[in-house]
DODO-292285 format. One line per 2 residues: number of its first residue (from 1); their letters; for each residue x, y, z of N, C-alpha, C, CB. Coordinates in nm, 2 decimals, always signed. Glycine has a CB too. Layout:
N
NUM	A	X Y Z X Y Z X Y Z X Y Z  ...
END
This chain:
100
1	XX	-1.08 +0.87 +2.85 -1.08 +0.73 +2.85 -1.23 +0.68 +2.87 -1.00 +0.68 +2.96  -1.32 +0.76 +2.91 -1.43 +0.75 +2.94 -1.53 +0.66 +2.83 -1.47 +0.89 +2.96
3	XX	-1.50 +0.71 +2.68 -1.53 +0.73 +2.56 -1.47 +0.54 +2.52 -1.43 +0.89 +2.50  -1.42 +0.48 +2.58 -1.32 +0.35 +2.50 -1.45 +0.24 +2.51 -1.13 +0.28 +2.60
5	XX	-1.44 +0.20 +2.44 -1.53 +0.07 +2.43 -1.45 -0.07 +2.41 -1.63 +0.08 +2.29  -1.52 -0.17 +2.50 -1.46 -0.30 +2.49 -1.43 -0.33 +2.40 -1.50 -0.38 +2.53
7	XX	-1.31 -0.42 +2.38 -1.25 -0.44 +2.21 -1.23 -0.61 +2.26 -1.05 -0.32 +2.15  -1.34 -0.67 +2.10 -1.29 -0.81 +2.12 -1.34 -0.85 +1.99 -1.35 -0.89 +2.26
9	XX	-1.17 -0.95 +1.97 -1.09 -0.95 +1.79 -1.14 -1.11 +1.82 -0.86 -0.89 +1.75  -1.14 -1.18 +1.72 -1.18 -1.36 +1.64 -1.10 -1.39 +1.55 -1.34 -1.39 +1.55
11	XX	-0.98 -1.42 +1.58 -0.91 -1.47 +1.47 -0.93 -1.64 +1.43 -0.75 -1.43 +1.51  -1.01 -1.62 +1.32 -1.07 -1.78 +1.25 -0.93 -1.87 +1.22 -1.17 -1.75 +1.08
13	XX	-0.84 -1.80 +1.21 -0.74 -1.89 +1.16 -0.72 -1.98 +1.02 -0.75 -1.97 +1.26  -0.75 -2.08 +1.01 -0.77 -2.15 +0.86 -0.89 -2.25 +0.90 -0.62 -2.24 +0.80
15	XX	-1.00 -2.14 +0.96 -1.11 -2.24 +0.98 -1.20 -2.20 +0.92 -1.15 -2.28 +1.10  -1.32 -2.28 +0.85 -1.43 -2.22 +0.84 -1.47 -2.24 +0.68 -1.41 -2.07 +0.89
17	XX	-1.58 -2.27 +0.67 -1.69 -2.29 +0.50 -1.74 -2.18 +0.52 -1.82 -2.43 +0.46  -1.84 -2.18 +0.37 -1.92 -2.09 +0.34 -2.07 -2.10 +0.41 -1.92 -2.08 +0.19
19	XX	-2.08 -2.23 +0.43 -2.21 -2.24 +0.54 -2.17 -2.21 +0.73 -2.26 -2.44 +0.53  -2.02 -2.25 +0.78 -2.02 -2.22 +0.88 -1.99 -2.04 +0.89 -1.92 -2.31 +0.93
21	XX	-1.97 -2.00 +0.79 -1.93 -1.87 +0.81 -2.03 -1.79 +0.78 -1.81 -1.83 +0.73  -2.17 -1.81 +0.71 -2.31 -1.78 +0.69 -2.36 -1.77 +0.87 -2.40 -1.91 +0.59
23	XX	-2.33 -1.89 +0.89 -2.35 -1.93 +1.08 -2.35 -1.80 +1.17 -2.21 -2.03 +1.17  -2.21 -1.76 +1.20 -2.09 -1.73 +1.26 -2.15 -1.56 +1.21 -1.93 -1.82 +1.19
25	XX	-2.19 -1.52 +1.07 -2.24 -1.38 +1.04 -2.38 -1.33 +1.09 -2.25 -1.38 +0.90  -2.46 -1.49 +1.07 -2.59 -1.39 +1.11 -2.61 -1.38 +1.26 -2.74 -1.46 +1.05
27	XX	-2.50 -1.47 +1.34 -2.51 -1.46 +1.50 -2.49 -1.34 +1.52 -2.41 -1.54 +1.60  -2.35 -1.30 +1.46 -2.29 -1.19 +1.48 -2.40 -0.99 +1.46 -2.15 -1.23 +1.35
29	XX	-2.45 -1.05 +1.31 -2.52 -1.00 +1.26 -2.67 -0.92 +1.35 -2.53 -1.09 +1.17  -2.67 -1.04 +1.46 -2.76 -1.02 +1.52 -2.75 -0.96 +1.71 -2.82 -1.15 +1.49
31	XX	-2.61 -0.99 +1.74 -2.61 -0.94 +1.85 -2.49 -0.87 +1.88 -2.63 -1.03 +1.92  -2.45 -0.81 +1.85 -2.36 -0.67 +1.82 -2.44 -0.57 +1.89 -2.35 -0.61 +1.65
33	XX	-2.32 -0.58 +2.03 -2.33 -0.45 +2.14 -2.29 -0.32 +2.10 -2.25 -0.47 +2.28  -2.39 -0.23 +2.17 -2.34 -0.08 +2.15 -2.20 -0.06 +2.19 -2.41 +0.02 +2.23
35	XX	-2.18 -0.18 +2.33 -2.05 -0.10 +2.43 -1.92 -0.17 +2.34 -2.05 -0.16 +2.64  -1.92 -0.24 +2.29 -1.80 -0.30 +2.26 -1.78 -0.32 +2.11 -1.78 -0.42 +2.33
37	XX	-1.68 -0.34 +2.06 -1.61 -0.30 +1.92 -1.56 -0.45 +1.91 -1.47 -0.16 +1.92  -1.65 -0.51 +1.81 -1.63 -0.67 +1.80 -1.51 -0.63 +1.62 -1.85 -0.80 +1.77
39	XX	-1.42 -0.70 +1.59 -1.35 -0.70 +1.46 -1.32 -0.94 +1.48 -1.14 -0.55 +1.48  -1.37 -0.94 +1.36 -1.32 -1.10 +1.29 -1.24 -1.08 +1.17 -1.45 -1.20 +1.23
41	XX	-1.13 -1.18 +1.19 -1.00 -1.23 +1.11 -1.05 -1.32 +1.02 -0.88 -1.31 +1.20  -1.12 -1.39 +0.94 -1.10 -1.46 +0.85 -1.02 -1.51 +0.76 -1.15 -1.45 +0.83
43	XX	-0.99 -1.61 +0.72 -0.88 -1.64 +0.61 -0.95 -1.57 +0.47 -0.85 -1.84 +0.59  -0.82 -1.53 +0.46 -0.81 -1.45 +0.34 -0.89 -1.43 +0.21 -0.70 -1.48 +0.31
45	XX	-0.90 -1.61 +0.19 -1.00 -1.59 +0.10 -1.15 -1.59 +0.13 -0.98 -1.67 +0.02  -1.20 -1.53 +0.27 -1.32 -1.50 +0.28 -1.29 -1.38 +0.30 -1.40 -1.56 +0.36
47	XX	-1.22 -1.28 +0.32 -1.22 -1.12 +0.35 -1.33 -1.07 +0.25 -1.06 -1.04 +0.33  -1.36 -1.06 +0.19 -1.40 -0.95 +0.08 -1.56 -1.00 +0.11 -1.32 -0.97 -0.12
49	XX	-1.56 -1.16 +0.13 -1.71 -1.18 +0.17 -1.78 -1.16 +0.32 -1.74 -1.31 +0.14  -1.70 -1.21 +0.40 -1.76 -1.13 +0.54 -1.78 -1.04 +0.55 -1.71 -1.11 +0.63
51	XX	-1.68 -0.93 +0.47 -1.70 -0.74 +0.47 -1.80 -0.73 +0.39 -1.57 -0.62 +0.40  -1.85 -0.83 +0.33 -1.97 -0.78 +0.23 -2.09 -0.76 +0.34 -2.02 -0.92 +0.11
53	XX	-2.10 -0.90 +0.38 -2.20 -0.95 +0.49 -2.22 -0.91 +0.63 -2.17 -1.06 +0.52  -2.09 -0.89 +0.69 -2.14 -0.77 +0.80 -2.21 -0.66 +0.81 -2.07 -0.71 +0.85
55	XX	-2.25 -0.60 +0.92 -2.29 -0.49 +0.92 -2.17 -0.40 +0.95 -2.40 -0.49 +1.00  -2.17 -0.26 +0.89 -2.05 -0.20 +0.93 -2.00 -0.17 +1.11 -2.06 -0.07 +0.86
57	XX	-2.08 -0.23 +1.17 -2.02 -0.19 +1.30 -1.97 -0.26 +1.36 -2.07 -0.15 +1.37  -1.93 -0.39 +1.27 -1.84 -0.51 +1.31 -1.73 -0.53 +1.21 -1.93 -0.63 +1.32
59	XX	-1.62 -0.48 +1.27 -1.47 -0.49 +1.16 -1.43 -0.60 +1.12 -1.34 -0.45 +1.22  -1.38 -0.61 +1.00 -1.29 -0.74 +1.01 -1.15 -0.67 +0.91 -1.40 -0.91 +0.91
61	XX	-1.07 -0.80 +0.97 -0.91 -0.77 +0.95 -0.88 -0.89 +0.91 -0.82 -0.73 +1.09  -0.79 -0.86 +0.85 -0.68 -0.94 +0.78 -0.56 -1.02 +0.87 -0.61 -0.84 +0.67
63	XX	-0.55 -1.14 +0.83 -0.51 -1.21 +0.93 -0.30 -1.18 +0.96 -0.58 -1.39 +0.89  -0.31 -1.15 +0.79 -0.16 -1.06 +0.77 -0.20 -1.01 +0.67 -0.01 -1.14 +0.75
65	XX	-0.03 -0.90 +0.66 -0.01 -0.79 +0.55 +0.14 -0.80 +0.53 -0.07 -0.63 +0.60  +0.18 -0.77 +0.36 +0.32 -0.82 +0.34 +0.32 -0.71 +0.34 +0.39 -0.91 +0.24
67	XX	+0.50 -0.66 +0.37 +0.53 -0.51 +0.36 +0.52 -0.42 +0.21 +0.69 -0.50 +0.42  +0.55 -0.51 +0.15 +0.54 -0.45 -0.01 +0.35 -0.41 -0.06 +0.61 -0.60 -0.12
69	XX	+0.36 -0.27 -0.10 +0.22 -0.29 -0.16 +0.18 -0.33 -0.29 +0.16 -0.18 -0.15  +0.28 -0.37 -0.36 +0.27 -0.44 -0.51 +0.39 -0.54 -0.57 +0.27 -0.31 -0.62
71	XX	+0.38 -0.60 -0.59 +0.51 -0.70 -0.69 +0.50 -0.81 -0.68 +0.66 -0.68 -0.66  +0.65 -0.92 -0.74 +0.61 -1.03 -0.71 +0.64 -1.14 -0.61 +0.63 -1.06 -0.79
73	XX	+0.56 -1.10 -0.51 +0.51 -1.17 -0.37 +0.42 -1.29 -0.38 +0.43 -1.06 -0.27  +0.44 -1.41 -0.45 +0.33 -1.51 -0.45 +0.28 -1.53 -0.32 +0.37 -1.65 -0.50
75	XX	+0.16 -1.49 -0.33 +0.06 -1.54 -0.21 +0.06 -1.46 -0.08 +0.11 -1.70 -0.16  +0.11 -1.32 -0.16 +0.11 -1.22 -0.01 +0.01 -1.16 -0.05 +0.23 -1.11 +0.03
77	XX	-0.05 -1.09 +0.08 -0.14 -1.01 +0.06 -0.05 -0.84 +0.15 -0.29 -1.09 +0.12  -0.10 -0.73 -0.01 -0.04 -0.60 +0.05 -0.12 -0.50 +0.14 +0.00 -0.52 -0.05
79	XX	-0.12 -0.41 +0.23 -0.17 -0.35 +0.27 -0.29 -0.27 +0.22 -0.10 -0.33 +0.32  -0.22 -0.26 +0.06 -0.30 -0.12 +0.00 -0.42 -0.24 -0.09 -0.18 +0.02 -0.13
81	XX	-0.44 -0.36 -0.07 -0.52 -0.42 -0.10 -0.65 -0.43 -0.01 -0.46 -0.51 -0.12  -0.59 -0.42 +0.13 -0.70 -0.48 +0.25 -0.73 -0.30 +0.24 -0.63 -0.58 +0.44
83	XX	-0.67 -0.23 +0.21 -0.75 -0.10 +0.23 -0.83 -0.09 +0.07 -0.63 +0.04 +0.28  -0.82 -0.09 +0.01 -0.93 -0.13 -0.14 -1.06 -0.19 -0.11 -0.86 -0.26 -0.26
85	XX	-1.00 -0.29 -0.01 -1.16 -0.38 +0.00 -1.19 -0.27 +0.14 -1.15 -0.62 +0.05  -1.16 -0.23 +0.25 -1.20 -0.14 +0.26 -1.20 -0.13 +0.44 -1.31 -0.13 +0.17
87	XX	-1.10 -0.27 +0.45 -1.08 -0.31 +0.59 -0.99 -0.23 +0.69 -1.02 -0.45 +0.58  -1.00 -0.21 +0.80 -0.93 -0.11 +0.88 -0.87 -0.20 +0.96 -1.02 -0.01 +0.95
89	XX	-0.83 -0.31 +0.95 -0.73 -0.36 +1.08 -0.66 -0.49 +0.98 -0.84 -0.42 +1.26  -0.58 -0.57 +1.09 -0.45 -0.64 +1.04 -0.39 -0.69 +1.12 -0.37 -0.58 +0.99
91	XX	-0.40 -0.84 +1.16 -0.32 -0.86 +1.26 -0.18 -0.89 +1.21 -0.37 -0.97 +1.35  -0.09 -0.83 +1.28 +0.05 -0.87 +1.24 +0.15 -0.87 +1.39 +0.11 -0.75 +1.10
93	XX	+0.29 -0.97 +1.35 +0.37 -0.99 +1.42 +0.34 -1.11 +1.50 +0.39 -0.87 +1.47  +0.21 -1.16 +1.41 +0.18 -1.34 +1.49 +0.25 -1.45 +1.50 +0.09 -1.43 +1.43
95	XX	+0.28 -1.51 +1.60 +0.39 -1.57 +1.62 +0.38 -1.70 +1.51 +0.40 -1.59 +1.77  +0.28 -1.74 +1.45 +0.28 -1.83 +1.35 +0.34 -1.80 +1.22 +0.16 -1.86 +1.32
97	XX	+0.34 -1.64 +1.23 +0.44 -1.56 +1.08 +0.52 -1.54 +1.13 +0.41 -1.43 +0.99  +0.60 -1.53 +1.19 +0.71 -1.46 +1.22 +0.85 -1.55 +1.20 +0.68 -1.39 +1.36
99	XX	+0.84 -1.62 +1.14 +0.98 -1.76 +1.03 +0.94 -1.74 +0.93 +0.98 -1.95 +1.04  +0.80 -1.66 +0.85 +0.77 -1.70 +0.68 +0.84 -1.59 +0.63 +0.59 -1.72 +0.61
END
């Protein structure tokens, strides 16, 4: 247990532009502790650009994942997608999804 590093997740929710989220990167970009394991949630349609823009030692996750990894799911996103772009986490079982 010695070995665990503080874990602290940002789920953006449905907030955020391309200038506040430039903001929000280069802070991040800039003060990223050794001891702790920072991961940000962004809405969906910034995932592929934050993971651009980070540095790898700041995760980001997907705010959901539908169970299906292909078909016709309008407006889901599948797991084997967020692993393509190349993301390692996922919040799921949020109480905001959990009626859709």
């Amino acid at each position: 247990m010695a070995n665990r590093k503080f874990f602290v997740g940002g789920n953006w929710k449905m907030n955020g532009c391309m200038k506040d989220i430039d903001g929000i990167i280069g802070f991040l970009s800039s003060s990223n502790p050794d001891d702790t394991e920072v991961v940000v949630a962004p809405p969906a349609v910034y995932l592929s650009y934050v993971h651009s823009k980070l540095p790898p030692t700041i995760g980001v996750a997907s705010q959901n994942a539908y169970k299906a990894s292909k078909g016709a799911f309008t407006g889901e996103t599948s797991s084997a997608f967020l692993k393509d772009l190349g993301l390692r986490y996922v919040i799921l079982g949020h109480s905001e999804r959990r009626n859709v």
